[in-house]
Phi, psi and omega in degrees: 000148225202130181269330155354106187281159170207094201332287347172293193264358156289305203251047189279329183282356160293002173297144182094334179239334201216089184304140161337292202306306190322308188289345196264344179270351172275305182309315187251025147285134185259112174248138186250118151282077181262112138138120168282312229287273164292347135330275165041266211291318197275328161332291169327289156301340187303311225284311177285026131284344190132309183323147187229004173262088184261138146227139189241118143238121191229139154254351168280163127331124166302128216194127174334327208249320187272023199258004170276001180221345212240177199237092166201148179271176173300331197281333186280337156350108190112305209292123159341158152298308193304319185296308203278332168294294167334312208281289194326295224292001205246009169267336180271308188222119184272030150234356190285140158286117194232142188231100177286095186240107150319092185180132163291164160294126180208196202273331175280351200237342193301315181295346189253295202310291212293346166295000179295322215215158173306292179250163164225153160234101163267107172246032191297167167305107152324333159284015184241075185326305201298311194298335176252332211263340147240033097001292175288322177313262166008275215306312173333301249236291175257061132060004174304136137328164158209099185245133145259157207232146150220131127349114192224074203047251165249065157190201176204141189235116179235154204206129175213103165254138221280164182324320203214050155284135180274347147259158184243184169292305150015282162322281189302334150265048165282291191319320188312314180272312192311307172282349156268017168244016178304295180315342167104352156305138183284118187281157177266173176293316198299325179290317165333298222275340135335307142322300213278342179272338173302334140347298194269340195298339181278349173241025175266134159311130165344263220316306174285345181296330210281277198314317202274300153037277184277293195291336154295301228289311187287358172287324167293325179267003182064013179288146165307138169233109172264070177321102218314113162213153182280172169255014159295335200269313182324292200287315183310332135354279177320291201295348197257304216270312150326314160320312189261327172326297239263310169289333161324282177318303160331306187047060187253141176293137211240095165327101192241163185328163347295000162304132168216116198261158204227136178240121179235128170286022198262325207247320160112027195220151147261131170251138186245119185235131182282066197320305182317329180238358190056045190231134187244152166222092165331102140286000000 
C-alpha cells in the first residue's frame, strides 16, 4: 500500500465491465456539471469510474436541508456546492483536473462554460426554465452531449440528446408550452412543468405525481416550495446517468430523445418512455 495516488490502481476493479478503450476515453472526457446540488451524485460517481476532467457550475450554497440527498457533509454546510464538491471528487482522486466557477447559469456566461466540456449534466434547479433551455441550446450549438436527470421520488429519470440530435428540449416543451400560452398567458415554469409532468403521470408513481403537484400549486401562490426529494432518487441519478454515459463512451446504444429512461423503485420497473406519443415500454 502506497499513499501515492495511482490512476491505474483506482480503477482496476473496473476491468470486466469497462473495456481498456472505454476507460481511457472515460479518463479524457471533459464533464460539465451545471447545478451541484443533485449533481452531486454522477459528480461523484464519474470521479470513482474514472473521469478525472470536471467543470462544476453552482451559484448556490451547502444548506441543512440538502444532507438528506445530496452527497455533502454537516461540515460543508455554508461552503459553495462547487468548492465543496471540488473538494469530494479531489479526495477519490488528487490529480482530476476540476474547474470549480461560483456563478448560476445566465445569457453571458453559459455558451463559454459549456464550450468547456464533452458532455454536459443538467441537473439546474428546475425553477430556472431560461437557464436550462439555454443550457440545452449551448450544448446544441458546440455539439456536446446533454443528459438531464431529475429525482423522481425512490427513483429516477434521465434524458439524453446526442451531440448531433436533430432535437432539442425546446422541442420536447413545445406542446407543453403551446398549451399553457393557448389562453394568451406569458407561460411561467410551474405551468410548463406542469404540462409536462401531467404528460409523463401514466408512467410516475402515484405518490410523485401527488408532491409535484403540491409544489407547482404553492410556486403558483408565491409559496416557498422545498420540493420533496430521497437520497434513492438522488443516488439512482448517479447510477442510470453513468451508466448510459458509460455506453455512450462505449459506443453501445443509449436511448435518446424523444426517449427517456425512467426507474422507479417503487414499482421495481425501468421504462423508455417515448415523450413525443406518450408512449411506454416495460423493460
Amino acid at each position: 500500500m502506497t499513499n501515492a495516488f495511482d490512476y491505474e490502481t483506482s480503477i482496476t476493479r473496473n476491468n470486466g465491465y469497462i473495456t481498456a478503450e472505454t476507460q481511457a476515453k472515460i479518463r479524457r472526457t471533459r464533464l460539465l456539471i451545471a447545478g451541484c446540488g443533485i449533481g452531486s451524485s454522477p459528480a461523484v460517481c464519474a470521479a470513482r469510474m474514472g473521469f478525472e476532467n470536471f467543470v462544476l457550475v453552482d451559484g448556490d450554497v451547502v444548506d441543512a436541508h440538502n444532507l438528506n440527498r445530496q452527497f455533502y457533509d454537516f461540515s460543508d454546510i455554508g461552503k459553495p456546492k462547487v468548492a465543496a464538491l471540488k473538494d469530494k471528487i479531489l479526495r477519490i482522486n488528487p490529480l482530476a483536473q476540476v474547474e470549480a466557477i461560483e456563478a448560476y447559469l445566465d445569457a453571458d456566461n453559459t455558451d463559454d462554460i459549456v464550450g468547456k466540456a464533452d458532455i454536459v449534466f443538467d441537473t439546474v434547479d428546475f425553477l430556472d426554465l431560461p437557464a436550462i433551455l439555454r443550457l440545452h441550446d449551448s450544448a446544441k450549438q458546440h455539439k456536446a452531449h446533454i443528459f438531464t436527470a431529475l429525482s423522481v421520488g425512490f427513483g429516477a429519470l434521465v434524458w439524453y440528446f446526442p451531440a448531433d440530435s436533430s432535437l432539442a428540449l425546446t422541442d420536447m416543451l413545445a406542446p407543453d408550452i403551446a398549451d399553457v400560452s393557448a389562453g394568451g398567458a406569458v407561460p411561467s415554469y410551474a405551468d410548463v412543468f406542469a404540462s409536462f409532468i401531467q404528460r409523463l403521470a401514466p408512467h410516475l408513481d402515484a405518490e410523485v405525481v401527488e408532491q409535484v403537484s403540491k409544489v407547482l400549486t404553492m410556486m403558483k401562490d408565491g409559496k416557498p416550495c422545498p420540493a420533496s426529494q430521497v437520497a434513492v432518487g438522488s443516488f439512482a441519478i448517479g447510477a442510470m446517468a453513468m451508466s448510459m454515459i458509460h455506453d455512450l463512451l462505449a459506443g453501445n446504444p443509449v436511448p435518446s430523445a424523444p426517449k427517456l429512461v425512467l426507474h422507479s423503485f417503487r414499482s421495481y420497473q425501468t421504462k423508455i418512455v417515448d415523450v413525443s406519443v406518450s408512449r411506454t415500454q416495460a423493460m
